[in-house]
Backbone as XML, in Angstrom:
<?xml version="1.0"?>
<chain id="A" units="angstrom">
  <residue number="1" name="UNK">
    <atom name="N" x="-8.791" y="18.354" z="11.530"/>
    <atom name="CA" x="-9.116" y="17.868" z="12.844"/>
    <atom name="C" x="-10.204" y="16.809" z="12.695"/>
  </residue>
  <residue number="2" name="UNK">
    <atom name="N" x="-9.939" y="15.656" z="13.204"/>
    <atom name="CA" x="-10.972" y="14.497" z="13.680"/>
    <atom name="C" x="-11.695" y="14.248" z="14.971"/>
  </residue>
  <residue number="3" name="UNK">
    <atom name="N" x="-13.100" y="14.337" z="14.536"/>
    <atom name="CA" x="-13.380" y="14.339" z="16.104"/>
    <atom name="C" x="-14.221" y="13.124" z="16.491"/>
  </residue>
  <residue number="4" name="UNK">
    <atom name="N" x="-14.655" y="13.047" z="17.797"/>
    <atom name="CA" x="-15.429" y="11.200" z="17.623"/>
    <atom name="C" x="-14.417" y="10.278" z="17.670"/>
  </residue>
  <residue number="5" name="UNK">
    <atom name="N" x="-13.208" y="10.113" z="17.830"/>
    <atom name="CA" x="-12.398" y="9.311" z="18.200"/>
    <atom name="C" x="-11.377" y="8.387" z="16.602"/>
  </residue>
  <residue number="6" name="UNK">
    <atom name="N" x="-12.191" y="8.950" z="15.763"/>
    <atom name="CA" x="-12.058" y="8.424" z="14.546"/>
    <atom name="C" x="-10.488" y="9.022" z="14.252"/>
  </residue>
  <residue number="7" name="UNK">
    <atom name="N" x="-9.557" y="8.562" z="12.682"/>
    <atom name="CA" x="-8.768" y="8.835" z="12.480"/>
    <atom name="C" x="-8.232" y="9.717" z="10.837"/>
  </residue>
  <residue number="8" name="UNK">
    <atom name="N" x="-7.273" y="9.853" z="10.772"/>
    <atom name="CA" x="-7.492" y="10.093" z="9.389"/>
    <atom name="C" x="-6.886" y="9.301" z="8.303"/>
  </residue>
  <residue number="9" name="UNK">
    <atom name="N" x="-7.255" y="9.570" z="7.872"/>
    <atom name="CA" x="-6.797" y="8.120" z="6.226"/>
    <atom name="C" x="-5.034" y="8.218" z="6.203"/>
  </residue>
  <residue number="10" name="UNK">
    <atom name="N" x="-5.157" y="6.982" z="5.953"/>
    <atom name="CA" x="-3.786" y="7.380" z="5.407"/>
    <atom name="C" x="-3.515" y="7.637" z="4.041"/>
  </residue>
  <residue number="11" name="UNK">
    <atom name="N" x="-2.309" y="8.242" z="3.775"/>
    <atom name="CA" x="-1.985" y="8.637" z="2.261"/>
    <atom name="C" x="-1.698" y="7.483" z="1.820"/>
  </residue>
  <residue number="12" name="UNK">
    <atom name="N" x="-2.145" y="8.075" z="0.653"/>
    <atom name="CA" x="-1.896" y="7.235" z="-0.356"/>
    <atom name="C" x="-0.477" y="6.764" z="-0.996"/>
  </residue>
  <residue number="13" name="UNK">
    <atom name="N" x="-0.373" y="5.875" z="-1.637"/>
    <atom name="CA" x="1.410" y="5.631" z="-1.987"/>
    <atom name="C" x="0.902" y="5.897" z="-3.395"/>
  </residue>
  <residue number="14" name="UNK">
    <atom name="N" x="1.943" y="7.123" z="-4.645"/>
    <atom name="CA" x="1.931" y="7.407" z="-5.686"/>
    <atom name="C" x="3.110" y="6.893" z="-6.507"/>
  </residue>
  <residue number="15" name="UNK">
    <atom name="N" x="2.933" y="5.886" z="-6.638"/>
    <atom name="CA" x="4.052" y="5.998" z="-7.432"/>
    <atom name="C" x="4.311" y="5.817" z="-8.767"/>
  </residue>
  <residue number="16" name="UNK">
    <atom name="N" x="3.678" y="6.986" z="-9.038"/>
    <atom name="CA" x="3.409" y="7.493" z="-10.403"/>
    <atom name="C" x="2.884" y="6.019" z="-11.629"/>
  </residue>
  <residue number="17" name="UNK">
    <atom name="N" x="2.199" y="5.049" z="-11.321"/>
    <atom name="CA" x="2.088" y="3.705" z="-12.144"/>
    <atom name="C" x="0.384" y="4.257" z="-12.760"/>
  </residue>
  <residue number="18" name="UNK">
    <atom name="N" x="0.194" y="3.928" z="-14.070"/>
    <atom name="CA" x="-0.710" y="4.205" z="-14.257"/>
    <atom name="C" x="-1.924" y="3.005" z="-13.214"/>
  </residue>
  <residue number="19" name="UNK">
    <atom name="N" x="-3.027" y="3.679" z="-12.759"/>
    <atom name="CA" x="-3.973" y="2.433" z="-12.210"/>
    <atom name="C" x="-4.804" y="1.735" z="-13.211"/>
  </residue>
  <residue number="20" name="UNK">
    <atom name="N" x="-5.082" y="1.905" z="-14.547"/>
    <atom name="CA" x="-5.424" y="0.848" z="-15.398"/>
    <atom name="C" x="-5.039" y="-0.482" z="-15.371"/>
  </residue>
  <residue number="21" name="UNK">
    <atom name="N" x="-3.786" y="0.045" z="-15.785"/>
    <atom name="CA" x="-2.634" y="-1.312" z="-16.078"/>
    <atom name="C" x="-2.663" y="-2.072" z="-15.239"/>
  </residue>
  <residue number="22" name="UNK">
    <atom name="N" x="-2.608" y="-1.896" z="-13.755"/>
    <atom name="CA" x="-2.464" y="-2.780" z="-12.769"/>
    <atom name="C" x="-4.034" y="-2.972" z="-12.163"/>
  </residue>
  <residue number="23" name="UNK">
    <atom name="N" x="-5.044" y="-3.149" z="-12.954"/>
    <atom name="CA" x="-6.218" y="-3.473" z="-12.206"/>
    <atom name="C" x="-6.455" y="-4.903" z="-12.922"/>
  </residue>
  <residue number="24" name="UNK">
    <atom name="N" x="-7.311" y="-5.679" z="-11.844"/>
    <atom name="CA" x="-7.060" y="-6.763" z="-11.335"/>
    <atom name="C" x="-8.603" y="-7.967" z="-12.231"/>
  </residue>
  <residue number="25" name="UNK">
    <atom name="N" x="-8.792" y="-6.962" z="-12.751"/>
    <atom name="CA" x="-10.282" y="-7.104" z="-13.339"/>
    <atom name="C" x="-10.013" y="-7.920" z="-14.314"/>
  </residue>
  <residue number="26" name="UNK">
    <atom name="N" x="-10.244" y="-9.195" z="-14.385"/>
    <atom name="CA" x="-10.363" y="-10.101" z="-15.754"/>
    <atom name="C" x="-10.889" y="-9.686" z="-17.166"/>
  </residue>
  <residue number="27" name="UNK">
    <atom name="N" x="-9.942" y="-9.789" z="-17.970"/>
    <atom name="CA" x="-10.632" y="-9.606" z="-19.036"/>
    <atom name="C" x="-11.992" y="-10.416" z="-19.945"/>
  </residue>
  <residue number="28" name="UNK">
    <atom name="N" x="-13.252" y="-9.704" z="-20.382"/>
    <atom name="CA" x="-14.063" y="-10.833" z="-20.912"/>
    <atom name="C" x="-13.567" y="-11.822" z="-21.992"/>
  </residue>
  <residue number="29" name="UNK">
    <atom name="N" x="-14.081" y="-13.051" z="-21.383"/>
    <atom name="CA" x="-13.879" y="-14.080" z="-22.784"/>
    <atom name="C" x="-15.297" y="-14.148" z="-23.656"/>
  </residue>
  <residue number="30" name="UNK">
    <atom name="N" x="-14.639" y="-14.544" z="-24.771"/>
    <atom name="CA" x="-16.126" y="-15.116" z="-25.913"/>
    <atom name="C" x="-16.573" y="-13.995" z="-26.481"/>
  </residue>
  <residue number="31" name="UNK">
    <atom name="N" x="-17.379" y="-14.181" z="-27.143"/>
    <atom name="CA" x="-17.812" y="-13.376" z="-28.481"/>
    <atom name="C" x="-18.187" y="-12.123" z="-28.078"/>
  </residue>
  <residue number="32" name="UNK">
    <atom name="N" x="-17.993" y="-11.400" z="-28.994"/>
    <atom name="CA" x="-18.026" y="-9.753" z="-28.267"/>
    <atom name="C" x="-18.231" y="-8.934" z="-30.093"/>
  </residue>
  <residue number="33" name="UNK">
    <atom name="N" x="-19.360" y="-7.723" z="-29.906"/>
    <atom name="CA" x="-19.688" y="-6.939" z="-30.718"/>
    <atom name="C" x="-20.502" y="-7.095" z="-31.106"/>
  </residue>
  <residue number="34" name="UNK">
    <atom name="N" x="-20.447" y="-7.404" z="-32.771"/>
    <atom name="CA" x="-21.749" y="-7.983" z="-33.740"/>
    <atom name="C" x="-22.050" y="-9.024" z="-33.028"/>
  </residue>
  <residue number="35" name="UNK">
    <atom name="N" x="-21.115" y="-10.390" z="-33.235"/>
    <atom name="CA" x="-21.375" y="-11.772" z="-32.644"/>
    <atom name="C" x="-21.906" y="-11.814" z="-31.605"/>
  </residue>
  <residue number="36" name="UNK">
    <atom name="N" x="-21.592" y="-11.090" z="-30.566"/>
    <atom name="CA" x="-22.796" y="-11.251" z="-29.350"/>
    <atom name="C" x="-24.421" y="-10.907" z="-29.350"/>
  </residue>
  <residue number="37" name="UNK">
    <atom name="N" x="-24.157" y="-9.649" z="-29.873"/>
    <atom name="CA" x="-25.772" y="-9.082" z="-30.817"/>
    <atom name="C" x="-26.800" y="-10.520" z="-31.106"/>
  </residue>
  <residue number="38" name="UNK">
    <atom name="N" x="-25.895" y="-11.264" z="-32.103"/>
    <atom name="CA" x="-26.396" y="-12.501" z="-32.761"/>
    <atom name="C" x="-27.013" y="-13.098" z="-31.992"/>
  </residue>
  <residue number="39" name="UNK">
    <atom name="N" x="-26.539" y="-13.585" z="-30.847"/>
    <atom name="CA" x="-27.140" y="-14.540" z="-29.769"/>
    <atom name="C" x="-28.174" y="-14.528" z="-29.016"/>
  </residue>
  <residue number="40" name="UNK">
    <atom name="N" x="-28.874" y="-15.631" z="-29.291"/>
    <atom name="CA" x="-30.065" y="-15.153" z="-28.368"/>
    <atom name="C" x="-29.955" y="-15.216" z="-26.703"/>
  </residue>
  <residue number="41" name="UNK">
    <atom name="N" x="-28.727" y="-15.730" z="-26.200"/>
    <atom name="CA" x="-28.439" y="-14.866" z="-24.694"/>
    <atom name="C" x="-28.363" y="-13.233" z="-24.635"/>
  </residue>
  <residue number="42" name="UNK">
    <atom name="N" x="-27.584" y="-12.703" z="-25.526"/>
    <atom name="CA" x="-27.687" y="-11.402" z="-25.501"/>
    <atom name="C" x="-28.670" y="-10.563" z="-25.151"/>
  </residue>
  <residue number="43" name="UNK">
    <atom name="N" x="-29.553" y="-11.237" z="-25.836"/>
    <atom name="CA" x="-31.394" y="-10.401" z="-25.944"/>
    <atom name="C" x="-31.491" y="-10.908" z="-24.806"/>
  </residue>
  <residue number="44" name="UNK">
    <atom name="N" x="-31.435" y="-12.300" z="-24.000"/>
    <atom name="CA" x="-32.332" y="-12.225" z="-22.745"/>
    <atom name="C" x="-31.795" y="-11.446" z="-21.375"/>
  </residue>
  <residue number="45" name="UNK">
    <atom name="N" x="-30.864" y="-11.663" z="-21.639"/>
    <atom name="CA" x="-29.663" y="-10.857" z="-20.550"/>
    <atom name="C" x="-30.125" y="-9.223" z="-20.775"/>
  </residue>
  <residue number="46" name="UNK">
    <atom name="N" x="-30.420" y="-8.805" z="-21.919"/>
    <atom name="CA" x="-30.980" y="-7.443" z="-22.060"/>
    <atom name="C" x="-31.749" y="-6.761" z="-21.362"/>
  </residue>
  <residue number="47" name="UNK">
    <atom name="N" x="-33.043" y="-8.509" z="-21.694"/>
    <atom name="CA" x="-34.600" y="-7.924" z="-21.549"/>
    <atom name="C" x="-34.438" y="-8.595" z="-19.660"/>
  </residue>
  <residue number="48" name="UNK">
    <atom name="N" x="-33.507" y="-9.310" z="-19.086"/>
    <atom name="CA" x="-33.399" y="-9.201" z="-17.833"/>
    <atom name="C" x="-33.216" y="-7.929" z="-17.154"/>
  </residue>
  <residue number="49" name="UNK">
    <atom name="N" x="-31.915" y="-7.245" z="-17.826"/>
    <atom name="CA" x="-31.361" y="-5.665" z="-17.124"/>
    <atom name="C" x="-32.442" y="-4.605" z="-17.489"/>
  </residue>
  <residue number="50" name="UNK">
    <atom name="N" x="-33.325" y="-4.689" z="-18.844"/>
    <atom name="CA" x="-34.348" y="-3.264" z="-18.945"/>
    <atom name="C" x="-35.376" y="-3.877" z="-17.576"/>
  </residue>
  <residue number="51" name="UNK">
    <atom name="N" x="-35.762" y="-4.953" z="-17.723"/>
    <atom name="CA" x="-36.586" y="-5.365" z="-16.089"/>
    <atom name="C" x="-36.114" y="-5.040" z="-15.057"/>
  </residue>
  <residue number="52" name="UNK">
    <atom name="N" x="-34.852" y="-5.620" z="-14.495"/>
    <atom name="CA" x="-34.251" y="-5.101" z="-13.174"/>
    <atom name="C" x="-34.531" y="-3.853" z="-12.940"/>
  </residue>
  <residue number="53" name="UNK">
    <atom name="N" x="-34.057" y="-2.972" z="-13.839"/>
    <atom name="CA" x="-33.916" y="-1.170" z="-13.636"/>
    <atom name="C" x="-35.109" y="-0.501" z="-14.119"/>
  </residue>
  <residue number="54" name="UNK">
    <atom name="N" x="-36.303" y="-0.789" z="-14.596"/>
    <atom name="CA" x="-37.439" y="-0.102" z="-14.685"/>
    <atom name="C" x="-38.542" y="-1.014" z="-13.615"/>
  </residue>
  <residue number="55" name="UNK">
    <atom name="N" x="-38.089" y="-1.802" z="-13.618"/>
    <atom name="CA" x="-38.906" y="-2.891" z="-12.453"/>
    <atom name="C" x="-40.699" y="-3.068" z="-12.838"/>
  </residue>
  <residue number="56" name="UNK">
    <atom name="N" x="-40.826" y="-2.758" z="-14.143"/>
    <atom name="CA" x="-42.027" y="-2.998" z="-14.880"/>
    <atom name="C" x="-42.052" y="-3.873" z="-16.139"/>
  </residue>
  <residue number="57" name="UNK">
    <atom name="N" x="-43.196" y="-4.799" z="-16.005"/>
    <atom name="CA" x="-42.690" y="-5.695" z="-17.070"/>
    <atom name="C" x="-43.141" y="-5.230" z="-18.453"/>
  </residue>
  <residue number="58" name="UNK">
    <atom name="N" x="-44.500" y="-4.756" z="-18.318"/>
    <atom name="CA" x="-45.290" y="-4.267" z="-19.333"/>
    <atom name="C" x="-44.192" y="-3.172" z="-20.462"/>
  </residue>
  <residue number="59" name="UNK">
    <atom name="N" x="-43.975" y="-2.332" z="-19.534"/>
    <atom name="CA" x="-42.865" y="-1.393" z="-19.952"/>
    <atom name="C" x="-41.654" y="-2.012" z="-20.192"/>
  </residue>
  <residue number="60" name="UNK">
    <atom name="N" x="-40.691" y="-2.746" z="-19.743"/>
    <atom name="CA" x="-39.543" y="-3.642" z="-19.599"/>
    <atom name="C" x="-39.836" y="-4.496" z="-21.295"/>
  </residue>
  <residue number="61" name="UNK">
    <atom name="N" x="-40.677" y="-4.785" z="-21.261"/>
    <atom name="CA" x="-40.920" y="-5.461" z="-22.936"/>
    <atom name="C" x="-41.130" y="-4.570" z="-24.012"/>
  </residue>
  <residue number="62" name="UNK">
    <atom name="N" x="-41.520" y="-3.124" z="-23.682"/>
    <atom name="CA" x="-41.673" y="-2.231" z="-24.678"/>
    <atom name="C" x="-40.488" y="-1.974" z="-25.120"/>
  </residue>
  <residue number="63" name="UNK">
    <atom name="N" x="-39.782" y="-1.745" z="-24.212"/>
    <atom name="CA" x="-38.170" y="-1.003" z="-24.187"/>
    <atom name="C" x="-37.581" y="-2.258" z="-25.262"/>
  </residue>
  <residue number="64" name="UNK">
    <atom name="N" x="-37.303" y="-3.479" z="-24.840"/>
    <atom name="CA" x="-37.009" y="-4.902" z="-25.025"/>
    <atom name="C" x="-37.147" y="-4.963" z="-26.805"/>
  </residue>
  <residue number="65" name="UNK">
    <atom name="N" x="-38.563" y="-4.928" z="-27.047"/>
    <atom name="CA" x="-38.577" y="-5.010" z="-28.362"/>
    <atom name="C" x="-38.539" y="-3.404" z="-29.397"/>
  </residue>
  <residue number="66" name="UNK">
    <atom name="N" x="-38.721" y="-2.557" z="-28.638"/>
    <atom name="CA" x="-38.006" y="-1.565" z="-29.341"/>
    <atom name="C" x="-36.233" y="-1.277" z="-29.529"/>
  </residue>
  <residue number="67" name="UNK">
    <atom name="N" x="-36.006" y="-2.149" z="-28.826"/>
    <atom name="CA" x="-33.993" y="-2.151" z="-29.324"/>
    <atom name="C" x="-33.912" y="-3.445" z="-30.208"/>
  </residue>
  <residue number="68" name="UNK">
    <atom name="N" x="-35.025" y="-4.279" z="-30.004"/>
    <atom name="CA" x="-34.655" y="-5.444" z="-30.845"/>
    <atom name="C" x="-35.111" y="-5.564" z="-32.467"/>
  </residue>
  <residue number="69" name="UNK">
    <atom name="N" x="-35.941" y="-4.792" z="-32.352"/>
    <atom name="CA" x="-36.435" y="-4.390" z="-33.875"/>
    <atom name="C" x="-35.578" y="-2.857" z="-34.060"/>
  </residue>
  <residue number="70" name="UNK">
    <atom name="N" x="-35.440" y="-2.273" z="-33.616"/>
    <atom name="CA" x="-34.522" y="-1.106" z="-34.130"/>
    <atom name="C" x="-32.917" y="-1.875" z="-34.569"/>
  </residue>
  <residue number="71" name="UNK">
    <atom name="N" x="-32.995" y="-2.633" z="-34.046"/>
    <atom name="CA" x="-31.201" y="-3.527" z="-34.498"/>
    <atom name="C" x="-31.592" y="-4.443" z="-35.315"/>
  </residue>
  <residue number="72" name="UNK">
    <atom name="N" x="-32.554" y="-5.034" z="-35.420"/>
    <atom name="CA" x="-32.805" y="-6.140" z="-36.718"/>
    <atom name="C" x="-33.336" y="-5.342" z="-37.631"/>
  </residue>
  <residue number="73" name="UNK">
    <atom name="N" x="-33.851" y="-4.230" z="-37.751"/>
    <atom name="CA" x="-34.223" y="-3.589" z="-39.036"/>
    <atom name="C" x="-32.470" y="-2.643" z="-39.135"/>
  </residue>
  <residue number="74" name="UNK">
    <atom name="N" x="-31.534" y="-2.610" z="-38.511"/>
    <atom name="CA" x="-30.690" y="-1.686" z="-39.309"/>
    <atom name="C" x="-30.162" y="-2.805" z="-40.310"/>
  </residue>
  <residue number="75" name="UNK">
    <atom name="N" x="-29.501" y="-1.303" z="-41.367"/>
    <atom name="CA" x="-29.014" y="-2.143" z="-42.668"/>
    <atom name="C" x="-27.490" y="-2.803" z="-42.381"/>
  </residue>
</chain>
């Protein structure tokens, strides 16, 4: 029962297709894995997202150069 004037969803159509396959999402171009690692966009794009989501810079650079020296010192 709906109440408030509202309605109810409609069903869904199944027809059995996997939803991966048909999603609409571009695949990335350009360097990807090690090779991106390499780049120094990589690191800034990094040390942008540890900023965004801790929203401290002091801290945001700790984080920053502790993944960047933990990956340039592996063998």
């Amino acid at each position: 029962m709906v109440l408030g004037g509202g309605t109810a969803a409609a069903p869904k159509a199944d027809d059995g297709a996997d939803q991966a396959s048909t999603s609409s999402a571009p695949t990335a171009q350009g360097v990807s894995g090690a090779e991106a690692v390499k780049s120094e966009e990589f690191w800034v794009d990094l040390r942008g997202f540890l900023l965004q989501r801790v929203r401290d810079e002091k801290y945001a650079d700790e984080l920053f150069n502790t993944f960047r020296k933990g990956w340039e010192g592996k063998p």
